[in-house]
C-alpha positions as CSV (number, residue, x, y, z in Angstrom):
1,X,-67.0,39.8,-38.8
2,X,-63.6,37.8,-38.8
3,X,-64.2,34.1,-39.5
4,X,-61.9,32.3,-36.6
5,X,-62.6,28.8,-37.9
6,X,-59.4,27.4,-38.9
7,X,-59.7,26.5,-43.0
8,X,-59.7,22.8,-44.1
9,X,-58.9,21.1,-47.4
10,X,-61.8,19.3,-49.1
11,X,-60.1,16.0,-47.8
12,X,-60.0,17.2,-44.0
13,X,-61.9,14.6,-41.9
14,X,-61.9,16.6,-38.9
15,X,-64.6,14.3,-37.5
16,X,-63.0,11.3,-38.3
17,X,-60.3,12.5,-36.0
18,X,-62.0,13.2,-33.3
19,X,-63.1,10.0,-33.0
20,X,-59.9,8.3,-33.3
21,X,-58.3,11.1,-30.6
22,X,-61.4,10.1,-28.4
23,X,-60.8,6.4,-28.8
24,X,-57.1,7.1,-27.7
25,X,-57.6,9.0,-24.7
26,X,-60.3,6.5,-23.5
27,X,-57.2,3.9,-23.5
28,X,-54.9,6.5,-21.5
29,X,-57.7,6.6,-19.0
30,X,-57.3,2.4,-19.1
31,X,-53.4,3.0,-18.5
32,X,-54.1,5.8,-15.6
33,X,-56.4,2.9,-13.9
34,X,-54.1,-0.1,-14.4
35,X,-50.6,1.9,-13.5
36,X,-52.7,2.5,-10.3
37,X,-52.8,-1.3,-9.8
38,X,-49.3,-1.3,-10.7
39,X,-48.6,0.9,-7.6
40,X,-51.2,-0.3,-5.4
41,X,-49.5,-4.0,-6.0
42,X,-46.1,-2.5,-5.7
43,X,-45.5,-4.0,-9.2
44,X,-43.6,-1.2,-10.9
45,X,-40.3,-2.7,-10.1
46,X,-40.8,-6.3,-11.3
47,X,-39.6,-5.2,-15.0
48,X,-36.2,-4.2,-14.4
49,X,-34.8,-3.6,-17.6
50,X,-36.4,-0.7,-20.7
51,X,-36.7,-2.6,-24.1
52,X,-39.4,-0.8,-25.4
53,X,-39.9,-3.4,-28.7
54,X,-38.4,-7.0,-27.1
55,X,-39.5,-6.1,-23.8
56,X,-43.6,-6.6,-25.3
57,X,-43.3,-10.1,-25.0
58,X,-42.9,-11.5,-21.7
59,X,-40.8,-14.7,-20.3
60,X,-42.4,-17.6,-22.0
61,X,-39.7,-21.0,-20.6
62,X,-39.4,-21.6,-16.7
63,X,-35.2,-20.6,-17.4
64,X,-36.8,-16.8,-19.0
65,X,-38.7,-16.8,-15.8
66,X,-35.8,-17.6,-13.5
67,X,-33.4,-15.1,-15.2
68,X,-35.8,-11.8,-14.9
69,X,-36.2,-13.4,-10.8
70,X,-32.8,-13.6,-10.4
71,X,-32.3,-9.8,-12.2
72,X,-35.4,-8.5,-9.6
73,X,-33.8,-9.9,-6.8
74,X,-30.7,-7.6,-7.1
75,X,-33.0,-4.4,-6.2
76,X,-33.5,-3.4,-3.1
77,X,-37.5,-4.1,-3.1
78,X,-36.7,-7.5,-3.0
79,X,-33.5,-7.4,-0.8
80,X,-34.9,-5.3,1.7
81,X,-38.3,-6.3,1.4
82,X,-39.5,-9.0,-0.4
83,X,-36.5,-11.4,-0.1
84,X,-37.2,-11.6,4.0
85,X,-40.5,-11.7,3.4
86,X,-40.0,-15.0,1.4
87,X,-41.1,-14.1,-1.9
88,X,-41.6,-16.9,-4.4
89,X,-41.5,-17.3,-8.5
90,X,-45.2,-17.1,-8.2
91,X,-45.8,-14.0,-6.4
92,X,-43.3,-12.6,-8.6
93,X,-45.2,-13.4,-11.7
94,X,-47.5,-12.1,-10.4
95,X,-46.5,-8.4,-9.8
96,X,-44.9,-8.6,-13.3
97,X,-48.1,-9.3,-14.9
98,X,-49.4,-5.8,-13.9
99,X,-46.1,-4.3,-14.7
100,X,-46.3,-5.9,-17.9
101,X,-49.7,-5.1,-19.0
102,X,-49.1,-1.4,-18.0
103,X,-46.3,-1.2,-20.7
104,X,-47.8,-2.8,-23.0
105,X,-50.6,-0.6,-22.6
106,X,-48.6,2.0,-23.1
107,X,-46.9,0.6,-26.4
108,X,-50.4,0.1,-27.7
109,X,-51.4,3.8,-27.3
110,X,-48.2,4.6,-29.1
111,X,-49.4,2.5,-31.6
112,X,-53.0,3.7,-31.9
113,X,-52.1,7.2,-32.3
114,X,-48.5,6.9,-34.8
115,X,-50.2,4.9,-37.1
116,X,-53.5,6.8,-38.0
117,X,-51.6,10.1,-37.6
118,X,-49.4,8.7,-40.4
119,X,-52.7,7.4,-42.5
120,X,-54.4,10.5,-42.1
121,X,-50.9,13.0,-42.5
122,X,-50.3,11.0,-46.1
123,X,-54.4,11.1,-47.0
124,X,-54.3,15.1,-46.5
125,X,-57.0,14.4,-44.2
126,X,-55.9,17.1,-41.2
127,X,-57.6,20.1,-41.3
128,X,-54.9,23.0,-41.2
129,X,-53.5,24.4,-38.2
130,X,-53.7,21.1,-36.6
131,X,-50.2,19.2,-37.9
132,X,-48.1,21.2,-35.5
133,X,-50.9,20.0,-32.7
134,X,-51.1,16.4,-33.0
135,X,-47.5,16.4,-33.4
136,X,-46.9,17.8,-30.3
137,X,-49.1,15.1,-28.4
138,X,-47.8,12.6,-30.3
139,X,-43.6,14.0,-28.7
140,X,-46.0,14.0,-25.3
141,X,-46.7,10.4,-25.5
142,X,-43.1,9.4,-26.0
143,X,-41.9,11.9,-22.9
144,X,-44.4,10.8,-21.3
145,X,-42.8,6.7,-21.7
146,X,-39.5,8.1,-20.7
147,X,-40.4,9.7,-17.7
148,X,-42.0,6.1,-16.8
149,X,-38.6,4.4,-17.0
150,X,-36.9,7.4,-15.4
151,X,-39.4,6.6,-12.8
152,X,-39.1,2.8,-12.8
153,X,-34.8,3.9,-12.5
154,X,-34.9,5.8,-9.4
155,X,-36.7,2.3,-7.6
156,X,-33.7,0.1,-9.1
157,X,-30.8,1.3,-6.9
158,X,-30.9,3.0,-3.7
159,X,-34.7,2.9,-2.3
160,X,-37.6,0.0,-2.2
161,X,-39.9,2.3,-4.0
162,X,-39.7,4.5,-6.9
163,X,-39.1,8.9,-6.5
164,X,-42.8,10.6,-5.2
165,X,-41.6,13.5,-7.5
166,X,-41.0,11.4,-10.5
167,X,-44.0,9.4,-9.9
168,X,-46.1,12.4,-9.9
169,X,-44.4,13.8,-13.2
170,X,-45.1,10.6,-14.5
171,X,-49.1,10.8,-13.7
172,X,-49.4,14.7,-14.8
173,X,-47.7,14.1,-18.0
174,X,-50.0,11.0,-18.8
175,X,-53.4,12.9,-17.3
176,X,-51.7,16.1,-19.1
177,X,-51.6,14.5,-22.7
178,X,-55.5,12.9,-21.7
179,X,-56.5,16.9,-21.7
180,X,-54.7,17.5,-24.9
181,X,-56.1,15.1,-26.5
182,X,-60.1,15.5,-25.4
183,X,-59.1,19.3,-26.4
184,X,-58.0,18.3,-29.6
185,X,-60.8,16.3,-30.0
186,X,-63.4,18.4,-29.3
187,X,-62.0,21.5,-31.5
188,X,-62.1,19.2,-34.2
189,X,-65.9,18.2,-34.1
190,X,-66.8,21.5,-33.3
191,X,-64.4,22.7,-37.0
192,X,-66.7,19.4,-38.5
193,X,-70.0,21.9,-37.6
194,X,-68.4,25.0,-38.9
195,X,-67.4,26.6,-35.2
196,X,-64.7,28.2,-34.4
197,X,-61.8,26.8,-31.7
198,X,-62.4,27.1,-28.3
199,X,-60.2,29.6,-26.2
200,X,-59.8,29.2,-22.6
201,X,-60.7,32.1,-20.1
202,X,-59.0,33.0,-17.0
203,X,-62.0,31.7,-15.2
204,X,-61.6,27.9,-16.7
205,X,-57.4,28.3,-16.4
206,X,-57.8,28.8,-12.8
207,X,-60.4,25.9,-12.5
208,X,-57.9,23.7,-14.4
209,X,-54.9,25.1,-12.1
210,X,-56.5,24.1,-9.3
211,X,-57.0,20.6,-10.2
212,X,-53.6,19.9,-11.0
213,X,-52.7,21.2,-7.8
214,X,-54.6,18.5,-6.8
215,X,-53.5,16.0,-9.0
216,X,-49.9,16.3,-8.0
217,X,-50.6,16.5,-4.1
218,X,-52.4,13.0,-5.0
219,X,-49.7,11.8,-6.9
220,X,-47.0,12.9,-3.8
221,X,-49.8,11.1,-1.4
222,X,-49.4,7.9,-3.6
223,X,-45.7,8.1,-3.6
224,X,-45.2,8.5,0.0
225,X,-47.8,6.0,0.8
226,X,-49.6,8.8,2.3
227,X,-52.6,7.2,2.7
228,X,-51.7,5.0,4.9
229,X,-51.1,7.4,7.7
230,X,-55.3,7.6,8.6
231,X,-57.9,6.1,8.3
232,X,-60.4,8.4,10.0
233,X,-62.4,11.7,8.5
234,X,-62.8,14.2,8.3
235,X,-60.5,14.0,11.4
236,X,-56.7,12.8,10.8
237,X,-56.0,10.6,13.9
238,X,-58.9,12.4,15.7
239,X,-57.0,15.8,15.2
240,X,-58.4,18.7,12.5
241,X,-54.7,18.6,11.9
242,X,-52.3,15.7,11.7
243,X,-49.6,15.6,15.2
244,X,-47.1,13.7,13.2
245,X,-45.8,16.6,11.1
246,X,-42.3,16.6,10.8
247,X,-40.6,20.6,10.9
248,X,-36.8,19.8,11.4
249,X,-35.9,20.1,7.6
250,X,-38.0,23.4,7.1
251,X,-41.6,24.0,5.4
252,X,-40.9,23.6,2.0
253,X,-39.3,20.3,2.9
254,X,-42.2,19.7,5.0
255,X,-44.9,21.2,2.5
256,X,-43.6,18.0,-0.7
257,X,-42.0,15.3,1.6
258,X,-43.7,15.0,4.6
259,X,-46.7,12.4,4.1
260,X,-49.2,13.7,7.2
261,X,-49.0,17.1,5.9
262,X,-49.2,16.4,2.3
263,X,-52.5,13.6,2.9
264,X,-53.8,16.9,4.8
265,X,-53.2,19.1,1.6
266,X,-55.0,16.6,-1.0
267,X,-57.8,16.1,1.4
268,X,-58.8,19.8,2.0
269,X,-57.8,21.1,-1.2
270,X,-60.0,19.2,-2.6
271,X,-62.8,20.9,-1.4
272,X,-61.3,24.4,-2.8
273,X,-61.4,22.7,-6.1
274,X,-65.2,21.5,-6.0
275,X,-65.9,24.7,-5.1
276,X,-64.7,26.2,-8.1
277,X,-66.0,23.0,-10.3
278,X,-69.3,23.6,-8.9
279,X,-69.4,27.3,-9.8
280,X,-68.1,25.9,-13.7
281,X,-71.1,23.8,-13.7
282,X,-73.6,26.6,-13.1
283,X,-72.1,28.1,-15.8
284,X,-72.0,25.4,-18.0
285,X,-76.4,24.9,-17.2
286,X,-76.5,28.9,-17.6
287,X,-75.3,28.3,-20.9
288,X,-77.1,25.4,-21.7
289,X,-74.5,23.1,-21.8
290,X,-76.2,20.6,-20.2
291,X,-74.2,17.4,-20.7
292,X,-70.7,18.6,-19.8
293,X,-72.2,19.7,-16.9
294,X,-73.6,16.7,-15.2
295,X,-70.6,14.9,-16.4
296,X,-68.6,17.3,-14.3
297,X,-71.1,17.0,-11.0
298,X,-70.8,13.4,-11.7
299,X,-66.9,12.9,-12.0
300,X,-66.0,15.1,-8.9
301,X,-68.8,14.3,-6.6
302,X,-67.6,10.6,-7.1
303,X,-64.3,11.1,-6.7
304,X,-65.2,12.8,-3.0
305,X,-66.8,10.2,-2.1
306,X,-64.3,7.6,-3.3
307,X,-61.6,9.7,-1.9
308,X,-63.4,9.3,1.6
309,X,-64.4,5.7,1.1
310,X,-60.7,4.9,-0.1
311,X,-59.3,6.3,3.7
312,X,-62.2,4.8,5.5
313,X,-61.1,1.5,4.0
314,X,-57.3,1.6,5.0
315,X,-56.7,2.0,1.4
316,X,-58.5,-1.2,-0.1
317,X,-57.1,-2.1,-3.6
318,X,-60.2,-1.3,-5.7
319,X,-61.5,1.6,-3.9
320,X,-58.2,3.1,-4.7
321,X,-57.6,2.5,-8.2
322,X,-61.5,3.5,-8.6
323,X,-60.2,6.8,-6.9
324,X,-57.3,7.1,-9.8
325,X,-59.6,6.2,-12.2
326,X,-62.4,8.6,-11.5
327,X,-59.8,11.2,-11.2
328,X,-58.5,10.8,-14.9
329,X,-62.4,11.0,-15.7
330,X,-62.7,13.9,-13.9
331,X,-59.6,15.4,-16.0
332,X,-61.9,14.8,-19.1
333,X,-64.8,16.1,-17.6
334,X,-63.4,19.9,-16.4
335,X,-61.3,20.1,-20.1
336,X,-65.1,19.3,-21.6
337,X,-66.3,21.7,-19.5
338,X,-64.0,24.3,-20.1
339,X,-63.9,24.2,-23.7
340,X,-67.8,24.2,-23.5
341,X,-67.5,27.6,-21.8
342,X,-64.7,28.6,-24.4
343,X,-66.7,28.1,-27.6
344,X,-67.9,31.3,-28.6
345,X,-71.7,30.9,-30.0
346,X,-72.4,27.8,-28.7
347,X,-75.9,27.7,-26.2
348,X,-77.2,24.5,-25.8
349,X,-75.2,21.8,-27.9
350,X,-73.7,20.3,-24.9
351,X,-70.0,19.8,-26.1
């Protein structure tokens, strides 16, 4: 029979790798969770200039301070919003500090996956098949920074708050590259055993659809504020369906701009995508893949009840970013899956 496991030199460390991709997509998942505190603490505009190597150390004299105020106050955040509402140097520092950290955050990642690629590329070290691969994650990480300041651009001019649309590209790409790399990482432990790649079927490409659909209806509902338009469920306002849905412009207006419909969307969709998470992780324990199973059970049964909790609450801060959090975990979680399901040969191993 054909042998579908990818050949490697005698100096491949395809383990080795693994661990270092699964170190690097444990600090995307940090970024997801602290660019939700960024939003959450309308922070994302504090920083209103790109300087991807100067910009990684922040104002360090009371004058540095004063000049990135005085360059914030010429936005309209602070002109329309914070200026009346008498925003001081401190406050300010303070939504800088999570703008700030996010970046930086995101430098480090750049960091932690250009350098070993480079150590490993010059010691021979990738198995082959894999260059083209890592390379292409590596070109994701840096669309995925300029898509950030894209992003962070479209807050700086005309509006108080940044594009829903670019905000949501800005979260898929990051939870996008998180799959690659947990992908990645897990083909390459299962070449260190001497298994083949995993292939996904139509079954786990629908599952994986379907949360992204997800995904970007929560990244629209964090845009537009979304979540601020109830705070009861399962009812919206004591309605099934919300009143204040706005028609005028047509539905497909409506169906990515209008924030009672789209809240509506990512609460009820939700449910169409644990349904076919659920039906993965029988599959998964028929196949005696045991451990991405309760992972998966774990990450999306939380996230429901965070998701609830988080409305209940009127959108409290850490409920929220939990929410965000949990959801990048749950991204790990149904790629584990579904490259548990892909692996041809592969009962009980759990991975």
């Amino acid at each position: 029979m054909f042998d579908s496991t990818p050949l490697r030199p005698v100096t491949a460390k395809p383990l080795a790798l693994a661990h270092w991709l699964f170190a690097v997509a444990a600090i995307v998942i940090l970024i997801v969770a602290v660019g939700g505190i960024t939003r959450l603490t309308e922070s994302g505009l504090s920083i209103t200039e790109w300087k991807p190597v100067t910009g990684a150390i922040p104002p360090l004299t009371e004058a540095q301070w004063q000049a990135e105020f005085i360059r914030y106050q010429r936005i309209p955040q602070y002109t329309e919003v914070n200026g009346p509402a008498g925003m001081t140097l401190a406050q300010y520092k303070f939504i800088y500090f999570w703008e700030w950290v996010h970046r930086l955050l995101a430098r480090i990642v750049g960091l932690a996956f250009a350098l070993p690629l480079a150590w490993f590329w010059a010691k021979r070290q990738i198995p082959a098949g894999y260059k083209p691969r890592l390379v292409a994650l590596l070109a994701l990480g840096g669309l995925q920074g300029a898509i950030g300041w894209w992003m962070v651009s479209s807050g700086l001019t005309q509006d108080v708050k940044v594009s829903h649309f670019r905000l949501a590209a800005h979260l898929l790409v990051a939870l996008a590259t998180l799959g690659g790399l947990v992908w990645t990482a897990l083909d390459l432990r299962a070449l260190a055993r001497g298994e083949p790649r995993s292939r996904l079927s139509s079954f786990t490409a629908l599952a994986l659809v379907m949360l992204v659909v997800q995904l970007f209806f929560g990244a629209l509902t964090a845009g537009l504020r979304a979540g601020h338009v109830a705070n009861d469920w399962p009812l919206m306002q004591g309605s099934l369906f919300p009143e204040g849905v706005e028609w005028a412009l047509g539905p497909i207006h409506t169906l990515f701009n209008d924030p009672y419909l789209i809240h509506f969307i990512h609460r009820w969709w939700a449910w169409a995508v644990v349904a076919v998470l659920v039906v993965m992780g029988r599959k998964l324990k028929a196949h005696g893949q045991r451990r991405p199973s309760i992972a998966l059970h774990s990450a999306f049964g939380t996230q429901v009840i965070l998701g609830v909790f988080t409305v209940w609450s009127g959108i409290a801060l850490w409920l929220a970013v939990a929410h965000q959090l949990v959801g990048a975990l749950l991204v790990a979680a149904t790629v584990w899956g579904a490259h548990a399901l892909g692996g041809r040969g592969r009962t009980g191993r759990g991975d």
